[in-house]
N, C-alpha and C positions, 0 to 999 in steps of 0.2 A: 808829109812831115813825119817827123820818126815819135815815135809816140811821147807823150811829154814835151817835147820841144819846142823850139821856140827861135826867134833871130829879129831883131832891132834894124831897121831900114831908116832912109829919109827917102819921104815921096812926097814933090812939089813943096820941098823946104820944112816940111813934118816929120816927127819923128811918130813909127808906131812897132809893135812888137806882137808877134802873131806867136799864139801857145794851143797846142793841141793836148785834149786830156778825154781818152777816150773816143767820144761819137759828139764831143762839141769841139769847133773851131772858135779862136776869140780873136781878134784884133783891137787893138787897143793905143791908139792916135794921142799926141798931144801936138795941141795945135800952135802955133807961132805968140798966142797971148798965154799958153798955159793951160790952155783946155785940156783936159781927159776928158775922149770917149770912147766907148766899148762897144763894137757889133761881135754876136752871138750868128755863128752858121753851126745850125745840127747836117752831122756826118751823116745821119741815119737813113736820109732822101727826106726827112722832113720838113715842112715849110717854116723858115724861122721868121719874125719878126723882128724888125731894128727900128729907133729913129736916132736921126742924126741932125742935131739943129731943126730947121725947117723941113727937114728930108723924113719922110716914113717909107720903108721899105720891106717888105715881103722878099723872101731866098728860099733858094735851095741849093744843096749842095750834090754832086754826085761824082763819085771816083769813077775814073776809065775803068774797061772791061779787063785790063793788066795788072790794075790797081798803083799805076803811078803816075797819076795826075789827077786832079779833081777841076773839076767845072763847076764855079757858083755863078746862078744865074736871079737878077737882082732886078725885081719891078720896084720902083723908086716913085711916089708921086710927090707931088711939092704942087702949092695954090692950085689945085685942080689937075694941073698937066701929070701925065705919065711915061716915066720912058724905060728902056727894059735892058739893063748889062748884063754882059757876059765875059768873065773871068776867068781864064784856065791856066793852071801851070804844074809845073813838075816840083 
């Protein structure tokens, strides 16, 4: 993302707006009742933490070797269970 920037989507009927400022990525969701929330990915390769409702999750982020695309990769646990995304795009 170009630095500073930012673009407003709908994903699965939500609205959220992704802003890049520096070495943090932020996305920032309103849900179909009105909900704002906010997940925090450092650019840096360091491990960020989020929770999101019931969800806690651990990231990292890291740009391609070309520097244009990034891979966040996102261990999520919820009541115990853990499962592990992977994210990438241009």
């Amino acid at each position: 993302m170009p630095q500073g920037g930012g673009g407003g989507q709908r994903m699965g009927g939500r609205e959220f707006t992704v802003t890049q400022e520096a070495n943090l990525l932020t996305q920032t969701r309103t849900s179909q009742d009105g909900t704002i929330r906010a997940a925090k990915y450092n650019l840096d390769g360091t491990e960020s933490s989020n929770t999101m409702g019931q969800f806690e999750s651990k990231s990292t982020a890291k740009w391609s070797a070309d520097g244009k695309s990034l891979t966040i990769t996102t261990n999520q646990i919820s009541n115990g269970n853990e499962r592990t995304l992977l994210r990438s795009g241009a």
